[in-house]
C-alpha positions in Angstrom: -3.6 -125.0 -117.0 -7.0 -126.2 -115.6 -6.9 -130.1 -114.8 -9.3 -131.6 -117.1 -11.4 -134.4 -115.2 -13.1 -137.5 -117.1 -16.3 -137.6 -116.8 -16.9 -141.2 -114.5 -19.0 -142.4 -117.1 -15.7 -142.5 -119.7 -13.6 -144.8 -117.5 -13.8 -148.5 -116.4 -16.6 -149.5 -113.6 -15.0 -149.9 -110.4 -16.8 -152.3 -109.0 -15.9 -154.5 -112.5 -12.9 -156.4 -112.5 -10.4 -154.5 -114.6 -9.6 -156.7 -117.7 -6.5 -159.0 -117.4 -3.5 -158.0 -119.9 -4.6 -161.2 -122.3 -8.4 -159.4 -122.3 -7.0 -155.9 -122.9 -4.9 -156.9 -125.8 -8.3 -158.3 -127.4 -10.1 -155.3 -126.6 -7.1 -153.3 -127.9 -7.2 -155.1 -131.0 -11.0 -154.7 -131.7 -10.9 -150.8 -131.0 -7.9 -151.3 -134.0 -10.1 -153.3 -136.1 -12.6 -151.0 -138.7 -15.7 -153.0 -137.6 -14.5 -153.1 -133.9 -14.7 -157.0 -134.2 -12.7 -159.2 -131.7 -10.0 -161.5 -133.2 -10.9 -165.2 -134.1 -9.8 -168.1 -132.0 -10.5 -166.8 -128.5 -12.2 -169.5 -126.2 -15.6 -169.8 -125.8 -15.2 -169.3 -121.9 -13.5 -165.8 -122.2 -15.8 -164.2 -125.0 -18.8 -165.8 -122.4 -16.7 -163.8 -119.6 -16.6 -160.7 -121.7 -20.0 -161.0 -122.9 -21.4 -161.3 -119.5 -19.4 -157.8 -118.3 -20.8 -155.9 -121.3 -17.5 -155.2 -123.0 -18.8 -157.6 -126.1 -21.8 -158.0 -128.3 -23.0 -160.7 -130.6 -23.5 -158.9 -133.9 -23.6 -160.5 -137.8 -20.4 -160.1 -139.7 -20.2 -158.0 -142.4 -20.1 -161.4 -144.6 -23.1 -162.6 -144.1 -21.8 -166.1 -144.9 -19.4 -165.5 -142.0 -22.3 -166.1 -139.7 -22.0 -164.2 -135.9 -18.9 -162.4 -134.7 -17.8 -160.5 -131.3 -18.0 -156.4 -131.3 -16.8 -154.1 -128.9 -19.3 -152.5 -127.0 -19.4 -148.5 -125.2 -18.7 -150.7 -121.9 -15.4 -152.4 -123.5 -14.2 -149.2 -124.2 -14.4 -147.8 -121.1 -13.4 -150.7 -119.7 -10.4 -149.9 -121.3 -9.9 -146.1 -119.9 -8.4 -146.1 -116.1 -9.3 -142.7 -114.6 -5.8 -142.2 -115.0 -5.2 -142.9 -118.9 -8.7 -141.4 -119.8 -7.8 -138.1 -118.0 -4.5 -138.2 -119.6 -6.1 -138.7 -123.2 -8.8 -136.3 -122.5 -6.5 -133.4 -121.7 -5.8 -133.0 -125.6 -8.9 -130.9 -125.6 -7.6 -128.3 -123.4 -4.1 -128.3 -124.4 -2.2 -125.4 -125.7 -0.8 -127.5 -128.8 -3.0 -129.6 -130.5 -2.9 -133.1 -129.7 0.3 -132.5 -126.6 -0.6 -134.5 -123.9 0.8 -131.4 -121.3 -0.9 -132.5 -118.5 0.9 -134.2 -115.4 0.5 -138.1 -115.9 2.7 -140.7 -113.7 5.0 -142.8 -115.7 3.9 -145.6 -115.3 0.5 -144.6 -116.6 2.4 -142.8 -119.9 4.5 -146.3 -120.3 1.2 -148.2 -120.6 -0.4 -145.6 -122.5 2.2 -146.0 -125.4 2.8 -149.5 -125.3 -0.7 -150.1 -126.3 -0.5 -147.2 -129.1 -2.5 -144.9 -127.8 0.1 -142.2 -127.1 3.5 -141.5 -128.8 6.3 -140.0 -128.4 8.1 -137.4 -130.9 10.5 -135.6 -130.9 11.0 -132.0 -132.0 11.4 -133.2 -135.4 8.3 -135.2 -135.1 9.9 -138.3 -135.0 10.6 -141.1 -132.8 13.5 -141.2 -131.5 14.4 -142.5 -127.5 18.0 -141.1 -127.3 16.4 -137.0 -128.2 13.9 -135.2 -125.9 10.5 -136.2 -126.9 6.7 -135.0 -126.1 3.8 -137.4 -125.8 0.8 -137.2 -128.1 -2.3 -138.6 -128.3 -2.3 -141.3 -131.6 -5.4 -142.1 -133.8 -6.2 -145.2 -131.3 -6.1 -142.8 -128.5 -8.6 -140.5 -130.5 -10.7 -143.5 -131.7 -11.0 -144.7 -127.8 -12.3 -141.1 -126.6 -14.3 -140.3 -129.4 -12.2 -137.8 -130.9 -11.9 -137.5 -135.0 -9.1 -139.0 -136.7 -6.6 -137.0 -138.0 -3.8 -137.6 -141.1 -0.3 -139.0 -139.3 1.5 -138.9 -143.0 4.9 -137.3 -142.3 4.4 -134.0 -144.5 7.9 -134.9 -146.5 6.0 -137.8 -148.0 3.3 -136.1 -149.6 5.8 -133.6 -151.1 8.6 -135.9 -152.3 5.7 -138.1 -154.0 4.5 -135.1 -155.2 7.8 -133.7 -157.1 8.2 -137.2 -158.3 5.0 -137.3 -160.4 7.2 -134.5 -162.3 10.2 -136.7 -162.4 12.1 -135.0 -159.5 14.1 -136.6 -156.8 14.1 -135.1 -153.2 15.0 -136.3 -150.0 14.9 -135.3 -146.1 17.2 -133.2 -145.0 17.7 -132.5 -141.1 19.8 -130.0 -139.4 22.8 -131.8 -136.8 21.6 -129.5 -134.0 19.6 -131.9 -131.8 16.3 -129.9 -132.3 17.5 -128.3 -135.9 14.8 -127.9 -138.8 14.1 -130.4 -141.5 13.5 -129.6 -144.9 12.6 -131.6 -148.2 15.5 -130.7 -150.2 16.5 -131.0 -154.3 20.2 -130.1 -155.6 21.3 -130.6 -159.1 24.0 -128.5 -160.9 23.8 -124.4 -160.1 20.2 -125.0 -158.2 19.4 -125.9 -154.7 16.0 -125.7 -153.4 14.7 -126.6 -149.4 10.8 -126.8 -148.9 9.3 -126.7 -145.3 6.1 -126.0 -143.1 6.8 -123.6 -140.2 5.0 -125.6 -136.8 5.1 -124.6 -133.5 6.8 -126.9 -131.5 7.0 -126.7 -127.4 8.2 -123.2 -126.4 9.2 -121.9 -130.7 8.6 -122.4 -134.2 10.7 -124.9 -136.1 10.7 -125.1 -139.9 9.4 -129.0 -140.4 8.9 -131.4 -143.5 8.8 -134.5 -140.8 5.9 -133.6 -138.7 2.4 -135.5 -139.1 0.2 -133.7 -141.2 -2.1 -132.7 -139.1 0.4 -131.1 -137.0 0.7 -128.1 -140.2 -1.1 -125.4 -140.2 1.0 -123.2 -142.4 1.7 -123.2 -146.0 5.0 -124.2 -147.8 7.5 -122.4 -147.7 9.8 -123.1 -150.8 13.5 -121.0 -150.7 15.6 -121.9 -154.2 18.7 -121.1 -154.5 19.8 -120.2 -158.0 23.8 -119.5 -158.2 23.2 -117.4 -155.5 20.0 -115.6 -156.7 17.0 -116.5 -153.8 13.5 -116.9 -154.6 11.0 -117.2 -152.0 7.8 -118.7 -152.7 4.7 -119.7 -150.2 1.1 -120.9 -152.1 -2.5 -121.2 -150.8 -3.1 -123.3 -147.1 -5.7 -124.7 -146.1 -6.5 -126.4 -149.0 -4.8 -130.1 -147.3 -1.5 -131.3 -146.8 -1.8 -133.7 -150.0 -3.3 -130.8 -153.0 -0.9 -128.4 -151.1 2.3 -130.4 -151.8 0.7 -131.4 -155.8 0.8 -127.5 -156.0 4.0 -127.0 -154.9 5.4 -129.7 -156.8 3.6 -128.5 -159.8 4.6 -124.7 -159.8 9.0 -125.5 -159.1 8.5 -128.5 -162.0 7.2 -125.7 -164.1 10.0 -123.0 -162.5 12.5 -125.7 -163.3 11.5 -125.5 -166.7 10.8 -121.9 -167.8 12.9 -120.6 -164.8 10.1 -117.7 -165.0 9.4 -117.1 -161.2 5.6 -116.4 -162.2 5.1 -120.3 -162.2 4.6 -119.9 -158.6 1.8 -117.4 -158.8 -1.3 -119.7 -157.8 
């Protein structure tokens, strides 16, 4: 794959002073904030210091009884981005997965990059989890500090298992003991068993997922009940959001619980 190179515009000036780890951490928590406002409290001497490298502006408050607060500027966001940890970030856009960091990045650079939350790693399950093999991704933070769009990080099991219990049904997680086994949202009660999941591409196959952020699905449902041994297979409409997907779902095996009338799934 083609080394993607950051523009030298997107990282930090090199002949300003890179910020200290004090400086970066109220950067880091202004690029968090919604308004990009720096946190109270910090001494006059080091917003003046800031101020004077271009990484903060004066700017009212949304409150207007709040009077003047500090903003991040364009400059304090480069100032954040290391030709380094902007060319690691940036690489999402040519990536083969969505969102993979695949490019070659040093460790120490990928150990910074997630201690300030701006990569994560998951594992195959789309989890976090230090003691299985796990991929870095680039997080909403990371997006927000390149200019990317924000994307959903629900864990698609949420929005299911809320989802069936609108209609009064209990489910629960249920992952495989192989290392990198599936995971499924899964309901049992008496002579009925039922596993829901999302087929994702994962590095080098497809898994079937319920654990994954949403906006790593791209494929529908997949719901497999298990009637005393009679198997129904159902999938419904994608690309209609990982939240009215999972209320459909829900809604049509509530109703199949019911009637037991396999049409219930017809959309």
């Amino acid at each position: 794959m083609e080394r993607l190179t950051v523009p030298t515009f997107m990282a930090a000036n090199p002949a300003t002073p890179a910020p200290t780890r004090q400086q970066r951490e109220w950067l880091l928590a202004a690029l968090r904030d919604a308004d990009r406002l720096l946190p109270e409290g910090i001494a006059p001497r080091s917003l003046d210091l800031m101020r004077e490298r271009k990484w903060i502006t004066t700017a009212p408050a949304a409150d207007e009884n709040s009077g003047l607060r500090n903003r991040l500027t364009d400059h304090g966001y480069f100032a954040l981005l290391s030709i380094p940890k902007a060319n690691a970030l940036m690489s999402v856009l040519v990536s083969q997965e969505p969102g993979r960091i695949e490019t070659a990045v040093q460790e120490r650079t990928l150990a910074s990059l997630v201690r300030e939350g701006l990569v994560t790693m998951l594992t195959r399950r789309g989890e976090q989890d230090p003691d299985q093999e796990q991929h870095p991704y680039i997080t909403n933070l990371g997006r927000r500090l390149i200019g990317l769009p924000e994307v959903d990080e629900t864990p698609a099991s949420e929005y299911l298992i809320a989802a069936l219990a609108e209609h009064g049904i209990t489910a629960h997680v249920r992952a495989e003991r192989a290392e990198y086994g599936n995971t499924q949202v899964a309901y049992r009660r008496k002579n009925v068993e039922a596993l829901f999941y999302r087929t994702i591409w994962n590095p080098g196959h497809y898994n079937h997922s319920a654990t994954h952020p949403a906006w790593m699905h791209d494929k529908p449902w997949t719901g497999v009940i298990n009637q005393g041994g009679h198997y129904l297979e159902k999938n419904l409409p994608n690309g209609l959001g990982l939240k009215e997907e999972s209320a459909r779902m829900a809604a049509a095996f509530a109703a199949w619980l019911d009637s037991r009338d396999d049409s219930a799934f017809q959309d």
